[in-house]
C-alpha positions as CSV (number, residue, x, y, z in Angstrom):
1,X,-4.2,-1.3,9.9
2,X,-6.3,-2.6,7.1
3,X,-6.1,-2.9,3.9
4,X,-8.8,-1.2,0.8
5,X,-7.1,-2.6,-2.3
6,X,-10.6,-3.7,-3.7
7,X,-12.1,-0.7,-2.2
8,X,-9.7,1.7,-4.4
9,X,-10.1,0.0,-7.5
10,X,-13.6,-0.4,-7.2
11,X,-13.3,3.5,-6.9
12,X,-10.8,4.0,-9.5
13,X,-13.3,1.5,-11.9
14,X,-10.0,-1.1,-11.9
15,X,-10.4,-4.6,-11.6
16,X,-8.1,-6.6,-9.1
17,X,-7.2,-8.6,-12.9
18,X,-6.5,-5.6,-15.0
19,X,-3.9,-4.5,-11.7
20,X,-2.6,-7.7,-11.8
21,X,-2.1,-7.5,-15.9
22,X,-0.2,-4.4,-15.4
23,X,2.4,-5.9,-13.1
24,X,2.9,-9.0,-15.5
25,X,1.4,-11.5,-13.1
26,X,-1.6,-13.8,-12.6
27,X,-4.2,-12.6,-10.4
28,X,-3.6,-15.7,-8.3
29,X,-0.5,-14.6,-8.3
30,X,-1.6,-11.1,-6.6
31,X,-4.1,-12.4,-4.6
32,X,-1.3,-14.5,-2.6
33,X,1.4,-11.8,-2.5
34,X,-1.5,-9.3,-1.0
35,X,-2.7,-11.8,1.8
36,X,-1.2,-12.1,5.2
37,X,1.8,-9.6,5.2
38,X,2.4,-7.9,1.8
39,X,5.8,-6.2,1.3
40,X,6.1,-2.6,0.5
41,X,7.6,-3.0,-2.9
42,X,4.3,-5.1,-3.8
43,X,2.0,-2.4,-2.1
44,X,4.0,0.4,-4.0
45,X,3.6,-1.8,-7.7
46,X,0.2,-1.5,-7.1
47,X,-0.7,1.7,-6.0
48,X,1.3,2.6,-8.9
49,X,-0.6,0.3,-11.5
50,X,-3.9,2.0,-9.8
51,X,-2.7,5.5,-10.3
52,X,-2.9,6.0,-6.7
53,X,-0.2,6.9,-3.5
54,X,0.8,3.6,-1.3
55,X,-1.7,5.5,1.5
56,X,-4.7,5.2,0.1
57,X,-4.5,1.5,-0.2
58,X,-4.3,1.5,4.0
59,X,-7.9,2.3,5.9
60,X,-7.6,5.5,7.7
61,X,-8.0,5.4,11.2
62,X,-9.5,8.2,12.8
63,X,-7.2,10.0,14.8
64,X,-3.9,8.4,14.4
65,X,-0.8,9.3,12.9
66,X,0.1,7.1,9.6
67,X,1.9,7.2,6.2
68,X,4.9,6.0,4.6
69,X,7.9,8.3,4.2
70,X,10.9,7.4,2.0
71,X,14.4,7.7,3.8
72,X,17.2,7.5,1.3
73,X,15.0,6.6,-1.2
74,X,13.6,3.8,0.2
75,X,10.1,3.8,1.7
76,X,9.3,3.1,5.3
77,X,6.2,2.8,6.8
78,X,4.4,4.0,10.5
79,X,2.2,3.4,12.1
80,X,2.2,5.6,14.9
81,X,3.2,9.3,16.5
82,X,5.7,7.0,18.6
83,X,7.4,5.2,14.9
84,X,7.3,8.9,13.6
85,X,9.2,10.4,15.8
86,X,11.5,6.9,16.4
87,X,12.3,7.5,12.7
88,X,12.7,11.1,12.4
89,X,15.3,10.8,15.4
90,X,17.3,8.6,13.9
């Protein structure tokens, strides 16, 4: 599953700077921590700085199951029917 980071502030009329101004860090600094495999807590900081929920900053496949749900207060992500149900048994 994708990222659209750019694609939401581009739609929200945000640049990737002004998100990274907002979370007191360099936009190089952003860059890197978004590339490769970025942690939840940096995906939620930035949805939040955009004014947007942590799924719209995933693509949206057609026909699959997705989201991020938050289990003790603490957000976990799936990808899946299969992860859904995995977490919702536990």
């Amino acid at each position: 599953m994708g990222l659209r980071i750019k694609e939401v502030c581009k739609e929200k009329h945000i640049t990737m700077a002004e998100v990274a101004e907002k979370l007191g860090i360099t936009a190089i600094t952003l860059s890197q921590s978004l590339n490769g495999n970025p942690t939840l807590s940096r995906l939620q900081e930035v949805a939040n700085a955009i004014g947007v929920d942590v799924s719209e900053l995933f693509e949206k496949p057609k026909g699959s199951v997705y989201g991020c749900i938050y289990i003790d207060g603490h957000p976990t992500v799936f990808n899946s029917r299969e992860e859904l149900l995995k977490l919702l048994s536990e």
